[in-house]
NULOPA-303200 format. One record per atom (N, C-alpha, C, CB): x, y, z. Coordinates in steps of 0.05 Angstrom, whole numbers, plus 32768, in hexadecimal, padded with zeros to 4 digits. Glycine has a CB too. Layout:
XYZ/...
// end
This chain:
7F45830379D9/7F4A82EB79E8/7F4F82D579D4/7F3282E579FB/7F6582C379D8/7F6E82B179C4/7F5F829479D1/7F9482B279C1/7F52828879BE/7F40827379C0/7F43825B79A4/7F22828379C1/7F40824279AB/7F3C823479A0/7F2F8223799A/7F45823379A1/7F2C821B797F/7F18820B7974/7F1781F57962/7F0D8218796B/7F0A81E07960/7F0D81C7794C/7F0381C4793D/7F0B81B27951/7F0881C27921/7EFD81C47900/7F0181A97900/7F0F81D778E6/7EF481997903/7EF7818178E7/7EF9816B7907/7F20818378C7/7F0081567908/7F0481467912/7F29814D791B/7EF9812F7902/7F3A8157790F/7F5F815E7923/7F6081767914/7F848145791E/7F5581897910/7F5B81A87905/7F5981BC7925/7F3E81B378E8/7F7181BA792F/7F7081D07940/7F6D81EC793A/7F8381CF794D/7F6982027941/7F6682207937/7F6E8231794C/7F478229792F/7F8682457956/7F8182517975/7F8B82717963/7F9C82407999/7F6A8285796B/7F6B829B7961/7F5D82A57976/7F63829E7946/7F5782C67967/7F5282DC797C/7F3282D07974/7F5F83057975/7F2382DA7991/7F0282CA7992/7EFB82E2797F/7EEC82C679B6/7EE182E07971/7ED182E47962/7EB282EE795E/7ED482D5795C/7EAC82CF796D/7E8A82D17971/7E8282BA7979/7E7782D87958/7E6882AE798A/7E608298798C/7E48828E797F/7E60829679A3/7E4382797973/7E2E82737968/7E1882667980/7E368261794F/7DFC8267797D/7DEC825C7987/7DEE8241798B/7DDB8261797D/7DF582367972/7E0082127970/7E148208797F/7E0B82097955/7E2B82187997/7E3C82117996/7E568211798F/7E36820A7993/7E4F8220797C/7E648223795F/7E78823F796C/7E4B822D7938/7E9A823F796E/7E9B8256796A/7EAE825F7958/7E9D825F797D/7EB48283794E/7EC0828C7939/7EDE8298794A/7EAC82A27927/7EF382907938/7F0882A07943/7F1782AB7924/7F1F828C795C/7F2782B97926/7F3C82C8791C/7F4F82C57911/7F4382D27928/7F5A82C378FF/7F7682B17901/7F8082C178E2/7F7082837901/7F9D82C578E0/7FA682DE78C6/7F8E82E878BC/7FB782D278A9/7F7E82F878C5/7F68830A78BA/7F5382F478B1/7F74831F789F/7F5582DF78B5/7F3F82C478AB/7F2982C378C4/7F52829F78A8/7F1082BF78BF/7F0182B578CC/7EFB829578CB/7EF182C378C7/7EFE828A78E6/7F02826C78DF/7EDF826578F7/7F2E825B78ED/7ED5825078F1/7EBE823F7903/7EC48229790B/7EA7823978F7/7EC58221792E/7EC98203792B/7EB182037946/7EEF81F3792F/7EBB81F07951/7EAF81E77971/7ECC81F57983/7EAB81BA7977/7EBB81FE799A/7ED9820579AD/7EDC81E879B8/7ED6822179CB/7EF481F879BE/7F0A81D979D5/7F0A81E479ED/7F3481D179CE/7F0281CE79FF/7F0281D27A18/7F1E81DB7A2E/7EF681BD7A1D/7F1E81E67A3C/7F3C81DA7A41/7F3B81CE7A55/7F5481EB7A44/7F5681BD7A54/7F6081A27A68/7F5781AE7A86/7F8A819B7A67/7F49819E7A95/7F4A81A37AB7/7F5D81897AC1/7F2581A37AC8/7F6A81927AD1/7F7F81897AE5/7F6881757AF9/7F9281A97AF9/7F77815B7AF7/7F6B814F7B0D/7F7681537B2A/7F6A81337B07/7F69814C7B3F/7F7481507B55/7F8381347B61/7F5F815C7B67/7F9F81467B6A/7FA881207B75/7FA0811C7B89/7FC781147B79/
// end
């Protein structure tokens, strides 16, 4: 499952999921790299 995540204050990351940390924290995938950020939520649609 392809997921994404934020390193740094504008470091986006969107790799295959990994693992979740207790903190929050999660790991994804990316060219054979293991990367850590916070996930991103995704956008919900308001209702008109």
């Amino acid at each position: 499952m392809l997921r994404t995540i934020l390193i740094g204050s504008c470091i986006f990351i969107q790799g295959e999921f990994v693992k979740s940390y207790a903190d929050g924290r999660m790991a994804v995938r990316l060219d054979g790299k293991i990367h850590i950020g916070h996930p991103v939520e995704p956008a919900h649609r308001l209702a008109a």
